[in-house]
N, CA, C and O atoms as a GROMACS GRO file, in nm:
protein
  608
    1UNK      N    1   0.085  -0.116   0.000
    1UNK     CA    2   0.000   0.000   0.000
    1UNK      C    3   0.090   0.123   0.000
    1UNK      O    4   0.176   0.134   0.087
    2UNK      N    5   0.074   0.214  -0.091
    2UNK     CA    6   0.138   0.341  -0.065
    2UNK      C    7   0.080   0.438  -0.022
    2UNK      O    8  -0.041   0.417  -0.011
    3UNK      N    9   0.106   0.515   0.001
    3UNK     CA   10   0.117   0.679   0.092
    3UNK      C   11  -0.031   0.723   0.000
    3UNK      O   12  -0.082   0.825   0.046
    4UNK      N   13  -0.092   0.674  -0.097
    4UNK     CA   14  -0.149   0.776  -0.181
    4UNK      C   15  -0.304   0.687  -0.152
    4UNK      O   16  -0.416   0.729  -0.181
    5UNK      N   17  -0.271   0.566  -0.093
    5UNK     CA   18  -0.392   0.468  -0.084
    5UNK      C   19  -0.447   0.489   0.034
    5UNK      O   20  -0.375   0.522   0.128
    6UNK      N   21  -0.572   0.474   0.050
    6UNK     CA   22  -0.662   0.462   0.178
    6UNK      C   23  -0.694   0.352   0.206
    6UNK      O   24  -0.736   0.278   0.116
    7UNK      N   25  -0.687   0.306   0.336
    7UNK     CA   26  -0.726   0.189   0.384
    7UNK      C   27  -0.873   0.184   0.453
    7UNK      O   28  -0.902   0.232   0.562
    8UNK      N   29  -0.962   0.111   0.360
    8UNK     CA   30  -1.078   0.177   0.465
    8UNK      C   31  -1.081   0.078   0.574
    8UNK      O   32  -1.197   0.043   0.597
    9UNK      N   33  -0.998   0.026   0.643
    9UNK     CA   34  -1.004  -0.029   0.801
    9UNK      C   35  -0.981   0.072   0.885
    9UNK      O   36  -1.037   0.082   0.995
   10UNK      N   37  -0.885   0.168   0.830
   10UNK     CA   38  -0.806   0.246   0.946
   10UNK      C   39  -0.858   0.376   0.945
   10UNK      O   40  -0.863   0.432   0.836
   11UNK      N   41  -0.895   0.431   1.037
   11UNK     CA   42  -1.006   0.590   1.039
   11UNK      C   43  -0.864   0.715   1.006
   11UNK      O   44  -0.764   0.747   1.070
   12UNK      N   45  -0.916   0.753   0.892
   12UNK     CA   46  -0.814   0.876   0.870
   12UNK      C   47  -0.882   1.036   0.951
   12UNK      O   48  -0.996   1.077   0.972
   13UNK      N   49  -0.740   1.092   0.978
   13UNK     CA   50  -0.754   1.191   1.037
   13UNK      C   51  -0.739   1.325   0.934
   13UNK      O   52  -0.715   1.326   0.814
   14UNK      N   53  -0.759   1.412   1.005
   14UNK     CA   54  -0.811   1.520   0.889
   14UNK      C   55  -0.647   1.614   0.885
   14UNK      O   56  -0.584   1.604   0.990
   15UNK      N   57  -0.613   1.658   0.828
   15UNK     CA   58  -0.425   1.699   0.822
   15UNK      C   59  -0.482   1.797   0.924
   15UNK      O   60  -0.601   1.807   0.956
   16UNK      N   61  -0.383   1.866   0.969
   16UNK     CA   62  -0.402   2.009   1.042
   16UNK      C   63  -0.469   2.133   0.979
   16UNK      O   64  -0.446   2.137   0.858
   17UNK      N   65  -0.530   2.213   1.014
   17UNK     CA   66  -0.576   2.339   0.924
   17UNK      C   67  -0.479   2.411   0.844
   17UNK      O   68  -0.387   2.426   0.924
   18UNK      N   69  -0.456   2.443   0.778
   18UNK     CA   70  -0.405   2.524   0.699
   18UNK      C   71  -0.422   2.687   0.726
   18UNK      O   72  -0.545   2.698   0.723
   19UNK      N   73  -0.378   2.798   0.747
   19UNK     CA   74  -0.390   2.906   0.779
   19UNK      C   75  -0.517   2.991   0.727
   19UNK      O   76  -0.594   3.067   0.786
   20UNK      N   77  -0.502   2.935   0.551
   20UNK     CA   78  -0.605   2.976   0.541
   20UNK      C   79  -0.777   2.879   0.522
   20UNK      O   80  -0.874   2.890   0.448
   21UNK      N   81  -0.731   2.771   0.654
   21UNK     CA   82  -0.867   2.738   0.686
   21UNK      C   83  -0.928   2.762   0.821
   21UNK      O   84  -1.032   2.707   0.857
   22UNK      N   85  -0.855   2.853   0.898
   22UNK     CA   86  -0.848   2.898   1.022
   22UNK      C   87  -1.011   2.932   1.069
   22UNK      O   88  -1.092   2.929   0.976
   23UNK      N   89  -1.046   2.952   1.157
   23UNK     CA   90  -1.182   2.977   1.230
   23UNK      C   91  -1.232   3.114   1.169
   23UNK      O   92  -1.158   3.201   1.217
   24UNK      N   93  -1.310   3.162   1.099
   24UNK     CA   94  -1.372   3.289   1.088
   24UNK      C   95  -1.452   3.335   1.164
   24UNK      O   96  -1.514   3.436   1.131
   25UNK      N   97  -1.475   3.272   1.294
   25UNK     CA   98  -1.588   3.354   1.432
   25UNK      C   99  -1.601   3.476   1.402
   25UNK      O  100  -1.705   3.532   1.370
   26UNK      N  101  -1.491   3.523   1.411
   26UNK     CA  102  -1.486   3.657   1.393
   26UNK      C  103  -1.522   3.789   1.301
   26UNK      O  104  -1.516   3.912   1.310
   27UNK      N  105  -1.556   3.706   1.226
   27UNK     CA  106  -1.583   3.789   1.090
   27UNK      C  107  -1.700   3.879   1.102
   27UNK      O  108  -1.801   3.839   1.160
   28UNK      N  109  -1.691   4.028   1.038
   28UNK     CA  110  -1.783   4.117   1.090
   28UNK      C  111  -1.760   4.167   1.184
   28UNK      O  112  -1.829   4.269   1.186
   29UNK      N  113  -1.669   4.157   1.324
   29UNK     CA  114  -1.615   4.256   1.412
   29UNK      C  115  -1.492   4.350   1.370
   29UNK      O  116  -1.388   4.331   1.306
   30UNK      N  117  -1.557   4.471   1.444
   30UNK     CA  118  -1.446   4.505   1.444
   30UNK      C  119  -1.389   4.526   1.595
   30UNK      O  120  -1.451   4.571   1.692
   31UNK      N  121  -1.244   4.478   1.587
   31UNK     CA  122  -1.202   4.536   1.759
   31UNK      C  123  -1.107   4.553   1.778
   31UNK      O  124  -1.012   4.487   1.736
   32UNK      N  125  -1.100   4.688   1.878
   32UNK     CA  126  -1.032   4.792   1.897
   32UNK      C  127  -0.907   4.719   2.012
   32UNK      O  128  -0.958   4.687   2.120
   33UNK      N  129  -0.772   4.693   2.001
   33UNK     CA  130  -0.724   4.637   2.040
   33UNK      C  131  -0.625   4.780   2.122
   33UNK      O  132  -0.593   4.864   2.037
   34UNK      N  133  -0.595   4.802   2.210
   34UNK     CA  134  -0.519   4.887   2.352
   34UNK      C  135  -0.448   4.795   2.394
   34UNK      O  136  -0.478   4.693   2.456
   35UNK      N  137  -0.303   4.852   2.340
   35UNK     CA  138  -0.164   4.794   2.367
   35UNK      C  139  -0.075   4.875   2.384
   35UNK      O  140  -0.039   4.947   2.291
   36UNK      N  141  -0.011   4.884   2.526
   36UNK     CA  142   0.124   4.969   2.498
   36UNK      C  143   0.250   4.884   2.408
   36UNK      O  144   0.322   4.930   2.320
   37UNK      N  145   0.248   4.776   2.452
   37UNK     CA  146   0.396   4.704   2.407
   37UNK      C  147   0.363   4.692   2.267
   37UNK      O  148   0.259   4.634   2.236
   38UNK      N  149   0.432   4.736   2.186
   38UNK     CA  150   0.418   4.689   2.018
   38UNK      C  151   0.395   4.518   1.982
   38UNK      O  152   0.301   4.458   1.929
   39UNK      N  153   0.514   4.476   2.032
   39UNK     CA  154   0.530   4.339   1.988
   39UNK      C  155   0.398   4.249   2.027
   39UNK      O  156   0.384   4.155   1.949
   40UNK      N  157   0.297   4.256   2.130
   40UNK     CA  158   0.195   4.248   2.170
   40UNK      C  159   0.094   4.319   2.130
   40UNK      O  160  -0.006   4.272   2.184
   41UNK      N  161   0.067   4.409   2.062
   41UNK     CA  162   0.000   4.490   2.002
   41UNK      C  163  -0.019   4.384   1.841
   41UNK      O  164  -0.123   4.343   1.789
   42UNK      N  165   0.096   4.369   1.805
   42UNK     CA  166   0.101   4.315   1.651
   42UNK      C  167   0.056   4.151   1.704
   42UNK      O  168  -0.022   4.088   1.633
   43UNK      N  169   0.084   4.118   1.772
   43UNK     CA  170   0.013   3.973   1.822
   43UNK      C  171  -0.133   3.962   1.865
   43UNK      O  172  -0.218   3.875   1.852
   44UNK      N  173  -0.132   4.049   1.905
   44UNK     CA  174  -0.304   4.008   1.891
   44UNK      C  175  -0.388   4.053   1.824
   44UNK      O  176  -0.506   4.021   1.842
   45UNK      N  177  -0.338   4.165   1.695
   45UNK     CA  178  -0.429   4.205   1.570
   45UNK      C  179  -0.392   4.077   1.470
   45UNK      O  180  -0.476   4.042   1.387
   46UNK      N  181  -0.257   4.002   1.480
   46UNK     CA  182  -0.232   3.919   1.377
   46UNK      C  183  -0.375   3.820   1.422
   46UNK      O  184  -0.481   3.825   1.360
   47UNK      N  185  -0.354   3.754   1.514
   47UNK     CA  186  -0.454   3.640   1.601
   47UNK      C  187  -0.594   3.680   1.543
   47UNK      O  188  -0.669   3.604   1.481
   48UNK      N  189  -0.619   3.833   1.580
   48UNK     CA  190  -0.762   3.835   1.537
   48UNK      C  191  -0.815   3.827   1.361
   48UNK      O  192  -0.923   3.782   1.320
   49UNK      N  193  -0.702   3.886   1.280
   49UNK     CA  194  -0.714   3.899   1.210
   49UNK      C  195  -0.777   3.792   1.153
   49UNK      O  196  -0.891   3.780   1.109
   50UNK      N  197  -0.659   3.693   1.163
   50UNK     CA  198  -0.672   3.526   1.138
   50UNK      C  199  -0.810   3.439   1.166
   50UNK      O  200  -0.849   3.325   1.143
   51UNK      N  201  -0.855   3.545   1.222
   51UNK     CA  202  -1.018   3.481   1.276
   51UNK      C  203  -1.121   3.589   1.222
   51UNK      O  204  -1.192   3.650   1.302
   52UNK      N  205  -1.127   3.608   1.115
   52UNK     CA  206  -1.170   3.736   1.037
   52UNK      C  207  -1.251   3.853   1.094
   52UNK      O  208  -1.354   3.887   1.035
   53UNK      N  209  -1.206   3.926   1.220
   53UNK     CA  210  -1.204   4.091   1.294
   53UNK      C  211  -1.090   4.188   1.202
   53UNK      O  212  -0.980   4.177   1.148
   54UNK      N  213  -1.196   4.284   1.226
   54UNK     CA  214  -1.136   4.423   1.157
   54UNK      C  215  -1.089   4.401   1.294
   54UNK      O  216  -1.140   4.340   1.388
   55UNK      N  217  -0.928   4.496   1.274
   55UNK     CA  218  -0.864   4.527   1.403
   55UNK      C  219  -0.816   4.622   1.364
   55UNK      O  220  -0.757   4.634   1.256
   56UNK      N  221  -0.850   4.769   1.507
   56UNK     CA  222  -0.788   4.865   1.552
   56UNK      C  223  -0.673   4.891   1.658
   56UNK      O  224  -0.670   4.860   1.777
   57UNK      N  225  -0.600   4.942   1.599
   57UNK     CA  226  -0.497   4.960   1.758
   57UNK      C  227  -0.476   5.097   1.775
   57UNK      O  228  -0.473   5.185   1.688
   58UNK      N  229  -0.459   5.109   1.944
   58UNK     CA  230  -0.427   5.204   1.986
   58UNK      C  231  -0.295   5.177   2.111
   58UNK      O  232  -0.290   5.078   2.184
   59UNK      N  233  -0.219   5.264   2.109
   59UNK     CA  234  -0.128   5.255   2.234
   59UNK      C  235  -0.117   5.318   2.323
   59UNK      O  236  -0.006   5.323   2.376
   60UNK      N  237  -0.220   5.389   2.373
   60UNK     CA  238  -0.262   5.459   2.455
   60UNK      C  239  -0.401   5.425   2.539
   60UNK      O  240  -0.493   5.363   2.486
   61UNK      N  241  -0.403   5.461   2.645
   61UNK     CA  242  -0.600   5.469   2.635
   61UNK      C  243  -0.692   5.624   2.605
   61UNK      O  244  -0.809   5.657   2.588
   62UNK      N  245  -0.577   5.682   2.611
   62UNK     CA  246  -0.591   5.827   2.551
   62UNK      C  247  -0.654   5.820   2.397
   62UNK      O  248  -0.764   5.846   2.348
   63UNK      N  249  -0.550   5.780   2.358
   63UNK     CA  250  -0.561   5.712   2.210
   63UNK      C  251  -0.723   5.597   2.194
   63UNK      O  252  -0.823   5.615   2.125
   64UNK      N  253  -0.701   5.517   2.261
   64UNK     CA  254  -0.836   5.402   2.263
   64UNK      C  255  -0.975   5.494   2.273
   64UNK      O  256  -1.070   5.474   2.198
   65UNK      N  257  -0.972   5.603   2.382
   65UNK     CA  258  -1.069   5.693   2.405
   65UNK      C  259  -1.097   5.758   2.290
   65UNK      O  260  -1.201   5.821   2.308
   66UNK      N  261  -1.061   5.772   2.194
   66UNK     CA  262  -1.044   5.907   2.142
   66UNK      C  263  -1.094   5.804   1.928
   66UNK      O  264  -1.167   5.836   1.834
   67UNK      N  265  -1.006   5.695   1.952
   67UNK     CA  266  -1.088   5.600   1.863
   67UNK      C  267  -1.207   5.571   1.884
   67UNK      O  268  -1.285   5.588   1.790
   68UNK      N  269  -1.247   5.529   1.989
   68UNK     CA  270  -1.411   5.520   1.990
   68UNK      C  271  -1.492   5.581   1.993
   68UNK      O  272  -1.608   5.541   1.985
   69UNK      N  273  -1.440   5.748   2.010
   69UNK     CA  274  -1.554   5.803   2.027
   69UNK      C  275  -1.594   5.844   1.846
   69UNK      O  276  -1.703   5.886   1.806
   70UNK      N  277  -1.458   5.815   1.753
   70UNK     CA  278  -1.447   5.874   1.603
   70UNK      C  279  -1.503   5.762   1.551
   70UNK      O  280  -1.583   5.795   1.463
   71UNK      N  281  -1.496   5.638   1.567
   71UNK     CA  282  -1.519   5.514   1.510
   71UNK      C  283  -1.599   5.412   1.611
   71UNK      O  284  -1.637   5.444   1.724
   72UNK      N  285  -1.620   5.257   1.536
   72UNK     CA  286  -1.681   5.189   1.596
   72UNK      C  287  -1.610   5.093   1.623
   72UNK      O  288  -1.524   5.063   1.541
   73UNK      N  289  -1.621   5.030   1.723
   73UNK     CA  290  -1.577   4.912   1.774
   73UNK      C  291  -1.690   4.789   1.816
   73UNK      O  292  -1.797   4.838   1.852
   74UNK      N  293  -1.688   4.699   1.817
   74UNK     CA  294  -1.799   4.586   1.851
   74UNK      C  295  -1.718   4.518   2.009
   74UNK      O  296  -1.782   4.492   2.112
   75UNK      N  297  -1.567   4.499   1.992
   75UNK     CA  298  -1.551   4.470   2.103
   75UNK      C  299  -1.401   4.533   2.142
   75UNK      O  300  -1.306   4.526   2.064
   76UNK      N  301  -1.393   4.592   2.272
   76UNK     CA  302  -1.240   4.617   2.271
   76UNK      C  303  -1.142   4.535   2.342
   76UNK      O  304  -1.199   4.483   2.437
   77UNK      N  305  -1.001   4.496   2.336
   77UNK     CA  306  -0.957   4.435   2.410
   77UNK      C  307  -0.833   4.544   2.441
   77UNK      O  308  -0.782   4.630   2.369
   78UNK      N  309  -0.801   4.496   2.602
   78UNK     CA  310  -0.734   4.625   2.689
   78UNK      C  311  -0.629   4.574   2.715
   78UNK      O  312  -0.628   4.451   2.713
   79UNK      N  313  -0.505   4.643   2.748
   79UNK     CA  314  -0.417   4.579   2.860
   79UNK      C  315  -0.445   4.672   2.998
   79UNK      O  316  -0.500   4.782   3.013
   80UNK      N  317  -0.401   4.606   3.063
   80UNK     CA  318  -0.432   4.709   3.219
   80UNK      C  319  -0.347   4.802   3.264
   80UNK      O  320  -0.370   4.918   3.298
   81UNK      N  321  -0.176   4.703   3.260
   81UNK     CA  322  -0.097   4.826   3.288
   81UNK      C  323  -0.014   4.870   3.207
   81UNK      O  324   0.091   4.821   3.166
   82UNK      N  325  -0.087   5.002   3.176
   82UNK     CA  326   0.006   5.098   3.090
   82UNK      C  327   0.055   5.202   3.098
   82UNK      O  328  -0.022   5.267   3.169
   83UNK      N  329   0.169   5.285   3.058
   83UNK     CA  330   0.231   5.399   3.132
   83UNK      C  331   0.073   5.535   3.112
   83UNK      O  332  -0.020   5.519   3.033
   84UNK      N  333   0.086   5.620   3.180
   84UNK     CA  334  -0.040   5.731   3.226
   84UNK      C  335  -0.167   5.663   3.255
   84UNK      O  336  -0.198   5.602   3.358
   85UNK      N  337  -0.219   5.678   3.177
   85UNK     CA  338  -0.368   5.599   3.217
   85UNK      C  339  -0.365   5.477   3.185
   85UNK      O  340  -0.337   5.443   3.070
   86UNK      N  341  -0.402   5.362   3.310
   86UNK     CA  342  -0.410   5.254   3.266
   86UNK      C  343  -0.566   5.206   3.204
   86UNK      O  344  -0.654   5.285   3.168
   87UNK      N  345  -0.574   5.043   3.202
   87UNK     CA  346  -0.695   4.978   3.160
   87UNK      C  347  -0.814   5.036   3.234
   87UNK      O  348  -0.918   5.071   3.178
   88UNK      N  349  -0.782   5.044   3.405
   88UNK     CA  350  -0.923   5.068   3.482
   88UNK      C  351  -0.916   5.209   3.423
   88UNK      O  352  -1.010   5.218   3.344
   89UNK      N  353  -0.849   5.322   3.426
   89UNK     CA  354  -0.891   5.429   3.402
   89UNK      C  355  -1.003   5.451   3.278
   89UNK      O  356  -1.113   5.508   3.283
   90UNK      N  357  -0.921   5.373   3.141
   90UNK     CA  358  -0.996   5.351   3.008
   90UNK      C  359  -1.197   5.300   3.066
   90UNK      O  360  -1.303   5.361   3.050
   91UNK      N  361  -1.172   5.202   3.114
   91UNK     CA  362  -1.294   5.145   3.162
   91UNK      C  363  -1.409   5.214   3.205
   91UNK      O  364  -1.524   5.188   3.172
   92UNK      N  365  -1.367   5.316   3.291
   92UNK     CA  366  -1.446   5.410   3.353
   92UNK      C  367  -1.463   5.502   3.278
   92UNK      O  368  -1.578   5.545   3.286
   93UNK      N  369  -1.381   5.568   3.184
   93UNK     CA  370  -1.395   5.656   3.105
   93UNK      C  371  -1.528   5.617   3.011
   93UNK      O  372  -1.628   5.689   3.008
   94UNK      N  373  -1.510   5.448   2.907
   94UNK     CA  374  -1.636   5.435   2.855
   94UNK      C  375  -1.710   5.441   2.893
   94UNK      O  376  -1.814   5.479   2.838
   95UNK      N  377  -1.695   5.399   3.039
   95UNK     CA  378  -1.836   5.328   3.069
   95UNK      C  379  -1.907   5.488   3.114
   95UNK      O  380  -2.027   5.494   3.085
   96UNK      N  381  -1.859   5.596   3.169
   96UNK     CA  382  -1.905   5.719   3.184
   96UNK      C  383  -1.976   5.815   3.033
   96UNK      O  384  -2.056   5.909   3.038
   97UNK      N  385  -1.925   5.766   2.934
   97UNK     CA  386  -2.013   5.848   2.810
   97UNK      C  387  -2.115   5.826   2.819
   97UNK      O  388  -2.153   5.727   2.882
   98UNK      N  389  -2.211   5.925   2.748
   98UNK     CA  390  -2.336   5.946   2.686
   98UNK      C  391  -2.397   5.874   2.607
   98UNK      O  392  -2.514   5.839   2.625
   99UNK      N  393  -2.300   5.831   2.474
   99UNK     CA  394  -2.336   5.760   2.438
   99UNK      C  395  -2.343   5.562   2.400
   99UNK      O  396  -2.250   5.489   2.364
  100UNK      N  397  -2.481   5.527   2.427
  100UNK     CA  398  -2.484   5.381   2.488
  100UNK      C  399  -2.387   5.309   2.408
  100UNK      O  400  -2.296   5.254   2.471
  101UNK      N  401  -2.389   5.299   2.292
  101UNK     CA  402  -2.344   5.231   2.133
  101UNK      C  403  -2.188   5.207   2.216
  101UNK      O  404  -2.131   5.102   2.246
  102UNK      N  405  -2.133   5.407   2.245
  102UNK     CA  406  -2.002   5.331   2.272
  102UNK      C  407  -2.004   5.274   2.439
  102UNK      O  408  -1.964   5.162   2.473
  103UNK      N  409  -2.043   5.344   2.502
  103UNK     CA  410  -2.037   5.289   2.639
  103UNK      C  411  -2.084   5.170   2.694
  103UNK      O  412  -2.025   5.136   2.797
  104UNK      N  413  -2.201   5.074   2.643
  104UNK     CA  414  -2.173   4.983   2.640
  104UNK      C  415  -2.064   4.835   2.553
  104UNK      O  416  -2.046   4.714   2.566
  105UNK      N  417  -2.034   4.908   2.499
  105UNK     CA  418  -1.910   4.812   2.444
  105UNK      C  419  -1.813   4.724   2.511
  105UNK      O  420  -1.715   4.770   2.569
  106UNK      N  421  -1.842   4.584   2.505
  106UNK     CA  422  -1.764   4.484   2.549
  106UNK      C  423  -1.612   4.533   2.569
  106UNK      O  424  -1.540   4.550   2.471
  107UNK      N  425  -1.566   4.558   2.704
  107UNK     CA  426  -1.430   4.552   2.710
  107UNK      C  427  -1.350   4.426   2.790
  107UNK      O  428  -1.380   4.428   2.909
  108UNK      N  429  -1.257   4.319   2.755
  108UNK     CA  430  -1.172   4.224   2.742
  108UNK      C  431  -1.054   4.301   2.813
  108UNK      O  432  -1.013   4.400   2.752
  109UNK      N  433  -0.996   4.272   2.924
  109UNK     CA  434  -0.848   4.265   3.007
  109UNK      C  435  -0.748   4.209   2.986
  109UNK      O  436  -0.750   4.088   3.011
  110UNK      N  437  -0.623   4.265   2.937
  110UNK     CA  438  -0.534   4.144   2.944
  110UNK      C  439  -0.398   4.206   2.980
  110UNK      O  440  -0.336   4.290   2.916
  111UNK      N  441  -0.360   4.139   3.112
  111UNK     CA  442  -0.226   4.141   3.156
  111UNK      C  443  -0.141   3.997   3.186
  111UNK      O  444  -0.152   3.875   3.199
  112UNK      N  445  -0.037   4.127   3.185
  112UNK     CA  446   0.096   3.982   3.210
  112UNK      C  447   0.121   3.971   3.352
  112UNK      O  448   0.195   3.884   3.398
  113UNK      N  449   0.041   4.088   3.446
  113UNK     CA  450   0.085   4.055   3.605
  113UNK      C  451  -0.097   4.020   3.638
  113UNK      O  452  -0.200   4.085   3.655
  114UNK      N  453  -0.065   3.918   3.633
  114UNK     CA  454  -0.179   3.831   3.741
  114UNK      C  455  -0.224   3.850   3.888
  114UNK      O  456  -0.328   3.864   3.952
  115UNK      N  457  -0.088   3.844   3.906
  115UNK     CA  458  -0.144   3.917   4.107
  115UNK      C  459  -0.207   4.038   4.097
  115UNK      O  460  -0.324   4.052   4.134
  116UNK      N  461  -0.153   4.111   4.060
  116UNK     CA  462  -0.182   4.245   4.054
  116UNK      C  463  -0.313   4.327   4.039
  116UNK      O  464  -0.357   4.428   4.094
  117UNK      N  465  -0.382   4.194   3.885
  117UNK     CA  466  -0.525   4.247   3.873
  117UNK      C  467  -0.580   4.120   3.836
  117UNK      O  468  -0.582   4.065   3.726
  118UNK      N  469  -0.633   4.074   3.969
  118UNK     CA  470  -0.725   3.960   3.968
  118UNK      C  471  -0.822   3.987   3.859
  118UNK      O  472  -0.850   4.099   3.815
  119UNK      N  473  -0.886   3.839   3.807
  119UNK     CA  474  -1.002   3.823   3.703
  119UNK      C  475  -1.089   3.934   3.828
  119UNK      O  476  -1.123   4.050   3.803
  120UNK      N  477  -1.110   3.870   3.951
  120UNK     CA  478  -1.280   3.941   3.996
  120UNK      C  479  -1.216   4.103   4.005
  120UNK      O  480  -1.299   4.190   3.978
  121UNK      N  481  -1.082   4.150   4.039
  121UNK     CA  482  -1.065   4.295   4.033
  121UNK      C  483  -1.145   4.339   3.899
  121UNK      O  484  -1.252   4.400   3.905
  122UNK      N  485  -1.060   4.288   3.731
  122UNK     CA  486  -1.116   4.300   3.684
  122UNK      C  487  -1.243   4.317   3.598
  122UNK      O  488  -1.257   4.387   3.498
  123UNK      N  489  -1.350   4.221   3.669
  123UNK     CA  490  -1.486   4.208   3.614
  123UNK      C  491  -1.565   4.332   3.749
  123UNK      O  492  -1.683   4.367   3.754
  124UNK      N  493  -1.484   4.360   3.816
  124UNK     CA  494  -1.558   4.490   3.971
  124UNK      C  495  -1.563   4.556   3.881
  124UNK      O  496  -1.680   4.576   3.851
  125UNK      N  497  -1.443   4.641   3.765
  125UNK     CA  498  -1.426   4.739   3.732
  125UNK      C  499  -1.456   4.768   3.647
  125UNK      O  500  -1.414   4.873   3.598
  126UNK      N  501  -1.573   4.667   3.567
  126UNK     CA  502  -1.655   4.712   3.447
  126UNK      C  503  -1.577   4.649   3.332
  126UNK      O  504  -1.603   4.692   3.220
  127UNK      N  505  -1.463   4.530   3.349
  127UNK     CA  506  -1.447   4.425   3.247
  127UNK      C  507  -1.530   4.325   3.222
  127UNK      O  508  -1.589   4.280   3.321
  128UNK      N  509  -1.559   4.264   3.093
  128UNK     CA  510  -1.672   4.178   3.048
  128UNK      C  511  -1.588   4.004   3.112
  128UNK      O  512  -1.632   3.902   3.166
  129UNK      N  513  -1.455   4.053   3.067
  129UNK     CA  514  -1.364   3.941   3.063
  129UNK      C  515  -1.208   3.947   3.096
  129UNK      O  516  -1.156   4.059   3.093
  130UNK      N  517  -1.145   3.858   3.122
  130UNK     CA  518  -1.025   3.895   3.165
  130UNK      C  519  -0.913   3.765   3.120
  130UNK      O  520  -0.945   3.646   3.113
  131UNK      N  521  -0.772   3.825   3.091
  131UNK     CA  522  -0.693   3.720   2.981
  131UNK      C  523  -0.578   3.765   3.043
  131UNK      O  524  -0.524   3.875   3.039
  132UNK      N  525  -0.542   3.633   3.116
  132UNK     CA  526  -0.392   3.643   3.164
  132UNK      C  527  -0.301   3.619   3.030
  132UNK      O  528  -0.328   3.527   2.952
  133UNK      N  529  -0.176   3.719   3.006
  133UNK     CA  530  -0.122   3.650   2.901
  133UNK      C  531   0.011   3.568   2.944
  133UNK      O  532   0.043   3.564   3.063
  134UNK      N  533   0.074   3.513   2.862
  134UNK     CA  534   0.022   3.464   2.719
  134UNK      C  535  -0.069   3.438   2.682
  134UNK      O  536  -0.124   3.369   2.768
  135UNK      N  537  -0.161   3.454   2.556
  135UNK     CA  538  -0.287   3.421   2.564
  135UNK      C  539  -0.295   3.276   2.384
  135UNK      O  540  -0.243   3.286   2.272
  136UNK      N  541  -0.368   3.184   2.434
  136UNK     CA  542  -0.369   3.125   2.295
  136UNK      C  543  -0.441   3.192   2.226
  136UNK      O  544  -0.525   3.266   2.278
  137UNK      N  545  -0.423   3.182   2.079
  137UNK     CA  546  -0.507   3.211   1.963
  137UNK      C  547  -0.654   3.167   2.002
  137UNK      O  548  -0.761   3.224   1.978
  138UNK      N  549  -0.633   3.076   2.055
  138UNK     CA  550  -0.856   2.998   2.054
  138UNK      C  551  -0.839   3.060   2.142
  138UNK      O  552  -0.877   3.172   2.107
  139UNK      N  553  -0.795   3.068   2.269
  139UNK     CA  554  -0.872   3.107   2.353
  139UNK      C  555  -0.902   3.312   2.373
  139UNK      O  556  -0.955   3.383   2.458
  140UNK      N  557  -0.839   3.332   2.254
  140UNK     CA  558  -0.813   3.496   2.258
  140UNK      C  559  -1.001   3.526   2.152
  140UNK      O  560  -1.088   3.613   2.149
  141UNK      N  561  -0.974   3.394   2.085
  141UNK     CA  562  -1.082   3.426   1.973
  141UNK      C  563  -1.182   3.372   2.010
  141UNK      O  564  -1.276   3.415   1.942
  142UNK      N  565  -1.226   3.269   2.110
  142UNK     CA  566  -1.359   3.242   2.196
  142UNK      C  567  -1.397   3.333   2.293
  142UNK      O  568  -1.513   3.347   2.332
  143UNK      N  569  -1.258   3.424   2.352
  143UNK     CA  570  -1.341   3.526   2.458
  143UNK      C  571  -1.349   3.645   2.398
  143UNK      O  572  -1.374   3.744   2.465
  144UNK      N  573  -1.324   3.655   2.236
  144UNK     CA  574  -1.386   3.781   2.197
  144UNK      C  575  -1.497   3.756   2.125
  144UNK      O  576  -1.576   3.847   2.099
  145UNK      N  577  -1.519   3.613   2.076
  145UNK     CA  578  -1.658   3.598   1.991
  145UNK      C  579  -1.771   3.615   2.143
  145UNK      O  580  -1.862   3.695   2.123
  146UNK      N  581  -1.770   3.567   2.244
  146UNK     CA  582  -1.847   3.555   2.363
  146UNK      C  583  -1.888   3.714   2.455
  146UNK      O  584  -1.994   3.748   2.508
  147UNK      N  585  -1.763   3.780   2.447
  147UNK     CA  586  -1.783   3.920   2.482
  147UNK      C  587  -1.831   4.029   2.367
  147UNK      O  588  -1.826   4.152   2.380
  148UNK      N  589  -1.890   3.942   2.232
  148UNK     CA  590  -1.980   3.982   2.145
  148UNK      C  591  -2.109   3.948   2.100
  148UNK      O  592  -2.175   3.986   2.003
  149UNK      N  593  -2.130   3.881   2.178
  149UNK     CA  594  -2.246   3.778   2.178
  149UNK      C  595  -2.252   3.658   2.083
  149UNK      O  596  -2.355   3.603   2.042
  150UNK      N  597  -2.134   3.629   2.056
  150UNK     CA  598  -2.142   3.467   1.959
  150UNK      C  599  -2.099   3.401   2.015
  150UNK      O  600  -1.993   3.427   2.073
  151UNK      N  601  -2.184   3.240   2.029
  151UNK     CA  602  -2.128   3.155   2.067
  151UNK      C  603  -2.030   3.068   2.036
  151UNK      O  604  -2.018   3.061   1.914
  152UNK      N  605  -1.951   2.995   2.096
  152UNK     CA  606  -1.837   2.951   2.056
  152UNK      C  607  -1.852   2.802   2.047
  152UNK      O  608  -1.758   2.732   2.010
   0.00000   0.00000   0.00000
C-alpha cells in the first residue's frame, strides 16, 4: 500500500488546518485592540485577524478613548498596565459616556501581572472578561466571539 492509498479499516484523520482554513468567528467585528507594548499589540491584531475581525490599535487609552468616540468598535480588548492611564482608568472613562453604542461596548483585560489584577478585580471594574497573558489564539478568539455575543 502506498502513501497515496486509503485503507478503509483504518479511520483517517483530517491533516491540520491550513492558515487559510483557520476559524472565521470573527468575521464582521471590528475590535479595537489597547496595547502599549508593540510586539503584543502586533500579536493580537495578527490572532484576530486570522479569525476574520477588523482590528484597531491604539497605544494609549488616551488614544483608545479618542478612537471610539471617532469610530466603531464591537468589542475592545485592553491591557491594564500601561504607562499614564491605565486599563481601569480607560474602563471608567467608557463606561461614563453618553453615548450607549459606545459605552456599552464589550471591554476584554489582558495582563501579564496576574497578582496584581485579579479576574474578579477586573470584572468589579466594568471588564466583560479577563486574559492572563500569554494568551492562545482559541482562547483569545472564543473570549472575543463571547464578549460579542457569539457563541463559541
Amino acid at each position: 500500500m502506498t502513501a497515496d492509498t486509503l485503507d478503509p479499516l483504518c479511520p483517517q484523520t483530517e491533516p491540520a488546518p491550513r492558515p487559510s482554513q483557520r476559524p472565521r468567528i470573527l468575521l464582521g467585528l471590528t475590535v479595537l485592540v489597547v496595547e502599549d507594548d508593540e510586539g503584543s499589540a502586533e500579536y493580537f491584531a495578527m490572532a484576530l485577524r486570522s479569525a476574520g475581525a477588523t482590528v484597531v490599535t491604539a497605544s494609549s487609552a488616551v488614544d483608545a478613548l479618542h478612537a471610539l468616540r471617532t469610530g466603531r468598535a464591537d468589542v475592545v480588548l485592553s491591557d491594564i498596565a500601561m504607562p499614564g492611564h491605565d486599563g481601569y482608568w480607560l474602563v471608567r472613562e467608557i463606561r461614563g459616556l453618553a453615548d450607549p453604542a459606545v459605552r456599552d461596548v464589550p471591554i476584554v483585560a489582558t495582563t501579564a501581572h496576574g497578582a496584581a489584577h485579579s479576574r474578579e478585580r477586573t470584572l468589579a471594574a466594568g471588564f466583560v472578561d479577563h486574559l492572563p497573558k500569554p494568551v492562545e489564539p482559541e482562547i483569545l478568539w472564543s473570549t472575543i466571539a463571547r464578549a460579542a455575543g457569539r457563541t463559541t
